[in-house]
C-alpha positions as CSV (number, residue, x, y, z in Angstrom):
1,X,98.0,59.4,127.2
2,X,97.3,62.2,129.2
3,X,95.0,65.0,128.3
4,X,95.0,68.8,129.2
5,X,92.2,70.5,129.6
6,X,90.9,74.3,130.1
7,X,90.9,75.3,134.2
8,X,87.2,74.7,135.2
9,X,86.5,78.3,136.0
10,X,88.7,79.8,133.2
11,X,85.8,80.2,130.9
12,X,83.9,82.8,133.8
13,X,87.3,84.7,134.5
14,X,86.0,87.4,131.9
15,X,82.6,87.8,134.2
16,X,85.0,89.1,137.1
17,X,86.4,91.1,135.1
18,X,83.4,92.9,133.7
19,X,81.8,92.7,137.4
20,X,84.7,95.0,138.5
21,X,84.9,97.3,135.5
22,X,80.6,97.9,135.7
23,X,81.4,98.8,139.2
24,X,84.3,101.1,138.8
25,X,82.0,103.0,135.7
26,X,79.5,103.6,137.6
27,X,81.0,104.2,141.0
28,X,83.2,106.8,138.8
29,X,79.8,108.4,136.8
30,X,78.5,108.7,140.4
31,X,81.3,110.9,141.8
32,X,81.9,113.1,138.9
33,X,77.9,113.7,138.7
34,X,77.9,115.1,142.5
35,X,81.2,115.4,143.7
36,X,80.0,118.0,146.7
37,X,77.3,116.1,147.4
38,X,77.9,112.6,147.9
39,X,81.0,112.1,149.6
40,X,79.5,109.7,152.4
41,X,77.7,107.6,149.7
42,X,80.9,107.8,147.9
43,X,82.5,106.4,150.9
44,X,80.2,103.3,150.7
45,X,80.4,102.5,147.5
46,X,84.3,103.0,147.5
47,X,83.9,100.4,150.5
48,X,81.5,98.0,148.2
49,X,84.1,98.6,145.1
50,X,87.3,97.6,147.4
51,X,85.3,94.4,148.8
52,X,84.1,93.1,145.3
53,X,87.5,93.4,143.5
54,X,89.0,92.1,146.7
55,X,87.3,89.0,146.9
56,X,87.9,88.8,143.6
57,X,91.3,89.0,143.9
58,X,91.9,86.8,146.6
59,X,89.3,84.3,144.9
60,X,91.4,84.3,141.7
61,X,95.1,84.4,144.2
62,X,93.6,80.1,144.5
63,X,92.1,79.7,141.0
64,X,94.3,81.0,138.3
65,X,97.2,79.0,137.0
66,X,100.1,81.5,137.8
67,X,103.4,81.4,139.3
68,X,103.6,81.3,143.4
69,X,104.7,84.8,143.1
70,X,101.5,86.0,141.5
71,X,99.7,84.0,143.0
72,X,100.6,85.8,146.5
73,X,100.4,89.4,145.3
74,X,96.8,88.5,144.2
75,X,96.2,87.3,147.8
76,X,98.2,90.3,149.5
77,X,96.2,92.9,147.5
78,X,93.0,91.0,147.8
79,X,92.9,90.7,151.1
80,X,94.3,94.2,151.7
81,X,91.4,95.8,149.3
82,X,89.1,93.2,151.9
83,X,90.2,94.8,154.9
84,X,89.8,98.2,153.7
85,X,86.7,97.8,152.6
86,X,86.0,97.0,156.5
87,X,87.5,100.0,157.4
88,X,85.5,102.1,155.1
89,X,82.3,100.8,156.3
90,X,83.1,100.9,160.0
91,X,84.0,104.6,159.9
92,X,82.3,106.3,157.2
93,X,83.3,109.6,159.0
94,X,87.1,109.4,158.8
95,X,89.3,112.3,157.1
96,X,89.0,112.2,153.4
97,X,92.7,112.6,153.4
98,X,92.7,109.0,154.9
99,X,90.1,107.6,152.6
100,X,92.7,109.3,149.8
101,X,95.2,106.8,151.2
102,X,93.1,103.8,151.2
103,X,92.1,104.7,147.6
104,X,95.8,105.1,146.6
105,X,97.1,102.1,148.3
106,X,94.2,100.4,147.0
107,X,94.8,101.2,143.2
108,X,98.3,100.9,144.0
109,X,98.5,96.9,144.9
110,X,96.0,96.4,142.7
111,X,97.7,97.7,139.8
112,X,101.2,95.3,140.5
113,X,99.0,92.5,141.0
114,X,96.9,92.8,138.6
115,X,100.4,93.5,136.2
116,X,102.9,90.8,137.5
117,X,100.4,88.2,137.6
118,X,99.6,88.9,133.7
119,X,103.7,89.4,133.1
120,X,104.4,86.0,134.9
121,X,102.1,83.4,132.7
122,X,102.0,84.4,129.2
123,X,98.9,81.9,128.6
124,X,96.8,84.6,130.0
125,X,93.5,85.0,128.5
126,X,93.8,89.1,127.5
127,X,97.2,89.5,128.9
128,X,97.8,92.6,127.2
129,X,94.5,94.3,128.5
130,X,95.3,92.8,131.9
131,X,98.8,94.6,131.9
132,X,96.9,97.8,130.6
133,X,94.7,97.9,132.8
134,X,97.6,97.1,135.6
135,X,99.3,99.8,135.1
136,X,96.7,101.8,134.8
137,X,95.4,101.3,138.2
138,X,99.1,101.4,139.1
139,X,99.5,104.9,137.9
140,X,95.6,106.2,139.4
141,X,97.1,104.8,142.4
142,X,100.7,106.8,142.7
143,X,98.5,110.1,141.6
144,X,96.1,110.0,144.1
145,X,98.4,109.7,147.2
146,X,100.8,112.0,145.7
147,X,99.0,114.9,144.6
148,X,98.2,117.3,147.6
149,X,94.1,117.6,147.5
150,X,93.4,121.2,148.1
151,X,89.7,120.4,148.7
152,X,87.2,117.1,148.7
153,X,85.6,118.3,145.3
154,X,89.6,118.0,143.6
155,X,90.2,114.7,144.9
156,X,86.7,113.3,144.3
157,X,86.8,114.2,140.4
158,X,90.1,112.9,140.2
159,X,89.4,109.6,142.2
160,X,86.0,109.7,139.7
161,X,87.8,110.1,136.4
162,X,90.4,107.0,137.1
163,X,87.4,105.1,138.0
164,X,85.8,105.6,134.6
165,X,89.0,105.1,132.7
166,X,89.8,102.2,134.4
167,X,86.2,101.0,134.5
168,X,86.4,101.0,130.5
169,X,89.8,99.4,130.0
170,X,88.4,96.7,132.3
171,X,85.1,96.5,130.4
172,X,87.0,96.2,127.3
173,X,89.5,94.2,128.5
174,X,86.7,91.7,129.8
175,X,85.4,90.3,126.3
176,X,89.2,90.0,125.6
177,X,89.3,87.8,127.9
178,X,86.1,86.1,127.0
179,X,87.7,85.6,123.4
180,X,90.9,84.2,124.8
181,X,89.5,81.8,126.6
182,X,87.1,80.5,124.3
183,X,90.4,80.3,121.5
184,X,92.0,78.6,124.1
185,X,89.4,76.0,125.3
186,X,89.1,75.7,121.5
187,X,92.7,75.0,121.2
188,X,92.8,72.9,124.1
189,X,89.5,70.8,123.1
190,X,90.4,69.7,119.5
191,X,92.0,66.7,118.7
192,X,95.4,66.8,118.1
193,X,96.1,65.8,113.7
């Protein structure tokens, strides 16, 4: 007889989560409260927020149970978030027309990965949230490389507001998850009648 059981580290997925949305709040509360005034701090804790969710990313690219696909658009935009985290921190001084870029591409892989690997396994704790919050970041993305910033105080509200949004969807979206996966381990832990 053989039994299934919950994926060891399914029950601290939701901590991840929460991790990344705590970060995104308060990197976003920062910006909007000084937008002229912090841009190089802003710079560093962009770099700290792009390192954290990407090595969460490519940490969850080798630990969730999704499809092949998902599993390497987790990696890809992990490791992508990774390396321009680097990048932030090794240049702090760059354009903020670059750092624009970064941001964009950033929320932009983030957004598909963090959308098709929610689409492809529909035993996802919170899948709804995790597509929400997907296209979400999908959509903050697109804006911010689209719209032409006419000065640093424009594009560091805007960056700051789809931080808070998306900070709160993932906050929220984070004790969905944590509810998921207890329902499931539940599920998954009774006996069978």
């Amino acid at each position: 007889m053989t039994t299934t059981s919950a994926p060891p580290l399914l029950p601290h997925l939701w901590k991840s989560v929460l991790l990344s949305g705590a970060l995104s709040l308060v990197l976003g509360v920062l910006v909007l409260g000084w937008p002229g005034k912090t841009i190089l701090v802003a710079a560093i804790f962009f770099g700290a927020y792009l390192l954290v969710t990407g090595i969460s990313q490519v940490f969850h690219a080798f630990t969730l149970h999704v499809s092949a696909g998902g599993r390497v658009i987790l990696f890809i935009s992990g490791a992508a978030a990774i390396i321009l985290a680097v990048l932030c921190f090794r240049s702090i001084q760059n354009s903020i027309l670059l750092l624009a870029i970064w941001i964009g591409i950033g929320f932009i892989f983030r957004g598909v990965a963090t959308s098709v690997s929610a689409i492809s396994d529909p035993d996802t704790p919170g899948r709804g949230w995790e597509i929400f919050v997907g296209v979400v970041s999908l959509i903050a993305g697109i804006v911010v490389l689209a719209s032409p910033f006419p000065s640093l105080a424009i594009l560091t509200w805007w960056v700051g507001a789809f931080l808070v949004a998306m900070g709160i969807f993932e906050i929220v979206a984070s004790f969905g998850i944590r509810k998921a996966s207890k329902n499931l381990g539940e599920r998954i832990e009774a006996p069978a009648a």
